[in-house]
N, C-alpha and C positions, 0 to 999 in steps of 0.2 A: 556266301560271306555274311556274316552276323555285322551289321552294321549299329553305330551311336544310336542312329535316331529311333531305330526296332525295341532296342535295351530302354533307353527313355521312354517309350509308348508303351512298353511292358510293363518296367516301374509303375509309372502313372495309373494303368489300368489295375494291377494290385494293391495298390493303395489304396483308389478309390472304388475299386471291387465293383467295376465296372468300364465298358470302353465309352457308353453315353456323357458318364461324370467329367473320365479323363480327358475327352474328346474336349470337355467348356476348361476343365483347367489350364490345358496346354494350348488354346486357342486353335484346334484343327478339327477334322471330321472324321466322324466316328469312323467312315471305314476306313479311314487312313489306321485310325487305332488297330482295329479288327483285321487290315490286311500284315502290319506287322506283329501281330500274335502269330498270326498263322504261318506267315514267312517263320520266324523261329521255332515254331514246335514243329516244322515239317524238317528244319535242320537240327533238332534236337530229337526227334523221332519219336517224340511223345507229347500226348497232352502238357499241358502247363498251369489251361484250366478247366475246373468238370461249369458246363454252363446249366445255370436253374434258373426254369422260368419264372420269373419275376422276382427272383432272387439275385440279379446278377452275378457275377464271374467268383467262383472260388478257386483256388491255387488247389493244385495236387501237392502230393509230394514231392513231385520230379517241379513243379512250378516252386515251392516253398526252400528247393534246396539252390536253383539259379538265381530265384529272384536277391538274396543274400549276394552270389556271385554279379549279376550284374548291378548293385548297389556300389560294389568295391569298383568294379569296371569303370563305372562314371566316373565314381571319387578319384580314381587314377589320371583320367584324362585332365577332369578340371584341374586339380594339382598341376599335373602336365602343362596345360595353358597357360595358369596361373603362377609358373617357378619365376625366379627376378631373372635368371637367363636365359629364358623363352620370352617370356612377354610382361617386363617390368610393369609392377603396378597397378596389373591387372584385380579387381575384386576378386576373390573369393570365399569359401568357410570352409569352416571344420565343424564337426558334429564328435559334442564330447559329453558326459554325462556325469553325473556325479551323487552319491550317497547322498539322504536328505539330512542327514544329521551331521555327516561331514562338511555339506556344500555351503551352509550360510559362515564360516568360518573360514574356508582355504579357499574356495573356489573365486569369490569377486577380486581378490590380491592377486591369484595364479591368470585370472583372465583381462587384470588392468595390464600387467605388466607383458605379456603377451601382446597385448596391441598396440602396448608401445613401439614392442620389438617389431610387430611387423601389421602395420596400419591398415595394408588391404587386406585383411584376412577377415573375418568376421566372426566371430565364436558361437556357434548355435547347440547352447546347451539344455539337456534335460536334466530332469532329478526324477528318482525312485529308487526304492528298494533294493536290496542286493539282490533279490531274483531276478526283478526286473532290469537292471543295467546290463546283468550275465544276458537275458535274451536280447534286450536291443544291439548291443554289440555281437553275437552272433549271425542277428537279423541282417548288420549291416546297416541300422540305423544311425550307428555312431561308433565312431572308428577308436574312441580310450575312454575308458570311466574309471572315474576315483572312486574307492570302497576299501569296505577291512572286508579282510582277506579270509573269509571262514572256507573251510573245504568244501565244497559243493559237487565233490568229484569230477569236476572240469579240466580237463586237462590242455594247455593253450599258454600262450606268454601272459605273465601276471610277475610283475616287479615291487614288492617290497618298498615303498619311501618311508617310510616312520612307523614306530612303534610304539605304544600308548598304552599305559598300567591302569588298571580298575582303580578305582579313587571312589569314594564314598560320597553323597552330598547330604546335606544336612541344613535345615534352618539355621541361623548365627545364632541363637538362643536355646537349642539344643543340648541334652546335657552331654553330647558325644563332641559336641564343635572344640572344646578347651583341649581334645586330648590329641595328639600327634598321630597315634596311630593305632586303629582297632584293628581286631580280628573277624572273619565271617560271622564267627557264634555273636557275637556281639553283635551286628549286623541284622543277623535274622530274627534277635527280639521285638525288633520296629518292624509296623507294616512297612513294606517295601511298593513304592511306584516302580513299577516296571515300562520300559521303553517297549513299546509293542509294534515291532518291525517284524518280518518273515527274517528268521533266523537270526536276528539279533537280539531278540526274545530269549532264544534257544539258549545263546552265548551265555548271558548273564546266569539263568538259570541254572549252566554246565558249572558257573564256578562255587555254588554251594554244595554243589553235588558231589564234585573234584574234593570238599573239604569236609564232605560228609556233614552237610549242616542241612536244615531246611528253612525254607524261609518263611515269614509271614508275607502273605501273598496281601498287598492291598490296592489300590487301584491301578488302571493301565491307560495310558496314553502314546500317538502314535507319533510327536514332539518332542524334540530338546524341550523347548520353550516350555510344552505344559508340564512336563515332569521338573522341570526348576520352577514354575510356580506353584502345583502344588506341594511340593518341598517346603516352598518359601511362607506356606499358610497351613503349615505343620499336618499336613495329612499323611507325614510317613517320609520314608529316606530313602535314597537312589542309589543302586549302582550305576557305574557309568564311564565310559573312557574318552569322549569328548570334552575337550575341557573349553569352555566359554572365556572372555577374556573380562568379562563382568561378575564380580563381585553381587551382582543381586537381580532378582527376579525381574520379569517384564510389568510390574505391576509395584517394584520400587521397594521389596524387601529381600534383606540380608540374608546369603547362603554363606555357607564354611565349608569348603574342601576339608577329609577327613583322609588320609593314606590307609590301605592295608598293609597288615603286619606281615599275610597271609604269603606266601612264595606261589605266585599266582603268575600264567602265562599271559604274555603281553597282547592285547588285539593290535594285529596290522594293518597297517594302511596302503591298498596298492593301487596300481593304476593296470588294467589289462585291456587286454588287446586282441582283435578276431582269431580266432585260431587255423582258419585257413586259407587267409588273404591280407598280405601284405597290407601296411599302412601307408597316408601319404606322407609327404614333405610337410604338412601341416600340422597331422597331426603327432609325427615324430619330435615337431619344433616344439608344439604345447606340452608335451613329455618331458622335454630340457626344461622347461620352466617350473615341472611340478617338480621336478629333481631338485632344482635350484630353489625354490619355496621350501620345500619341506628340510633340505639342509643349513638352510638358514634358520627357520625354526626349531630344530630340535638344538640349533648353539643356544640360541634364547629361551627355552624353555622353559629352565631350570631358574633364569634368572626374574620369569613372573611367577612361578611358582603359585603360592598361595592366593594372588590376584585371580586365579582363574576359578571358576566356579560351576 
């Protein structure tokens, strides 16, 4: 029988890629570590780790595709311990993750209102890239993350909350700021700041391509922030589908939303979820909230309109 505490001294010992490390995190002794390794891969019938001298403990494969499974295994239990009709009250978290260009925008509003809803919960979020969210949530490091939704060939539950049109940015004193709405070609005569994320690089550059334009390539930043400053100190114009809710740079000069004229597909915003292991009560619950945030937002959207930047 695969017991709790074997799964937890496993975790631990994978993370810290070692049973010496795990052994001072978790406050016990190492062979307590190293006898439940062994207990499990004698009931899983295979290594889990290959061991290198003085390298400590690396995962196999057959160790890299459990360790994911007993991640979820824990999370299930503590949810378990932690529901209001098990044991009210009880602390626990969730592990949730979130786009770095989306997160400074939706995520502190989607994670106030969550702890109001439910106080002993604790939200333990990350940020990274869209590759990186896809692997943590496979890993099992974090059971939902927010991101737009580019195809990555992944196949697994990935839900849809809002949908966000490329918008142009521009200095307030720009000779494009006065006009309601350009086209690509018009676009690609300015050097273009490019947002330099993995694959959301890819995106932007897909919708000149889509319109048969090219663009002037001019510097790359891997920030909202620094691609609306240097905007805001005319070193070139931004595509972009995050919209800010400030009117001007971190550094206190005037940008201007510019719409495309162009029939241009919308980037999405989802939240996904491990693909072969159930989530808990928790983080189902933080799900309700980003539903409920982002439906609220797109009622309002329309009505800050030009405020965003």
């Amino acid at each position: 029988m695969v017991t709790v505490r074997q799964l937890s001294y496993f975790v631990a010992a994978a993370e810290h890629e070692g049973t010496a490390q795990a052994a001072r995190a978790l406050h016990v002794s190492q062979p307590a570590i190293s006898v439940a390794i062994r207990q499990l891969e004698e009931r899983v019938g295979q290594p889990l780790f290959m061991r290198r001298h003085a390298q400590g403990l690396v995962l196999t494969q057959a160790g890299r595709d459990k360790l994911a499974e007993a991640r979820s295994i824990l999370s299930q239990i503590n949810a378990w311990a932690a529901s209001p009709g098990v044991s009210s009250g009880r602390q626990t978290f969730v592990d949730v993750g979130c786009l770095t260009t989306l997160g400074p925008l939706y995520m502190p509003p989607i994670i106030s209102a969550f702890r109001h809803s439910h106080p002993h919960v604790e939200v333990r979020m990350r940020e990274g890239d869209i590759e990186e969210l896809h692997r943590l949530v496979d890993n099992g490091l974090i059971e939902v993350a927010l991101l737009y939704d580019l195809d990555l060939g992944r196949t697994g539950a990935a839900e849809t909350v809002a949908e966000f049109q490329p918008y142009v940015l521009v200095p307030a004193s720009h000779p494009l700021a006065d006009k309601r709405r350009v086209r690509l070609q018009d676009v690609a005569a300015w050097p273009l700041i490019l947002i330099n994320l993995p694959h959301s690089r890819d995106y932007f550059l897909a919708l000149f391509r889509q319109a048969g334009v090219t663009p002037t390539l001019g510097m790359e930043a891997r920030t909202i922030d620094m691609v609306r400053g240097l905007v805001a100190n005319g070193l070139g114009i931004a595509l972009l589908t995050t919209r800010s809710r400030s009117g001007v740079s971190e550094d206190g000069l005037p940008l201007a939303i510019v719409e495309l004229e162009d029939a241009l597909p919308p980037q999405k915003a989802a939240i996904i979820t491990p693909r072969q292991f159930p989530i808990t009560w928790m983080a189902s619950a933080f799900i309700d909230h980003v539903r409920a945030h982002f439906g609220q937002s797109q009622e309002t959207s329309s009505a800050e309109g030009q405020q965003c930047a």
